[in-house]
C-alpha positions in Angstrom: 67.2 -2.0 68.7 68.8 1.4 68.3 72.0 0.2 70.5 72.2 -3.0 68.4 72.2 -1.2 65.1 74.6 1.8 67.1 76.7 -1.2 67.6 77.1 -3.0 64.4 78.1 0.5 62.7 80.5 0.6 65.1 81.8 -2.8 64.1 81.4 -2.4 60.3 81.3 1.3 59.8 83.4 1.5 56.5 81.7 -1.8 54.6 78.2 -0.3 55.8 79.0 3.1 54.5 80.6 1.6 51.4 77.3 -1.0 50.9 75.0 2.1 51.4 76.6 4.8 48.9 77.0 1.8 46.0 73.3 0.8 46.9 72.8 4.5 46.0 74.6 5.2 43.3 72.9 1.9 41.8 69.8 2.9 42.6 70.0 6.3 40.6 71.4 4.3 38.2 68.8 2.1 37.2 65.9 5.0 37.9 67.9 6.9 35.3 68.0 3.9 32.4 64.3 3.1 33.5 63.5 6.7 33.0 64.8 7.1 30.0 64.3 4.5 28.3 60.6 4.6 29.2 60.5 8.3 28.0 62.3 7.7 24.2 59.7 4.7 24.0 56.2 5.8 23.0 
């Protein structure tokens, strides 16, 4: 398991880096709006 996933970040190391940071950013995004948005509500 831990050479196969080794390997495939080998193969697609920038497009999984890439994928994982915009996941991120997303993420925050969202928590961020959500957050808001449920704390101006009352």
């Amino acid at each position: 398991m831990v050479r196969a996933l080794r390997q495939w970040l080998e193969t697609h190391e920038l497009p999984a880096i890439i994928a994982a940071v915009l996941g991120v950013v997303v993420t925050l995004s969202v928590l961020l709006v959500v957050g808001g948005y449920l704390a101006v509500t009352p």
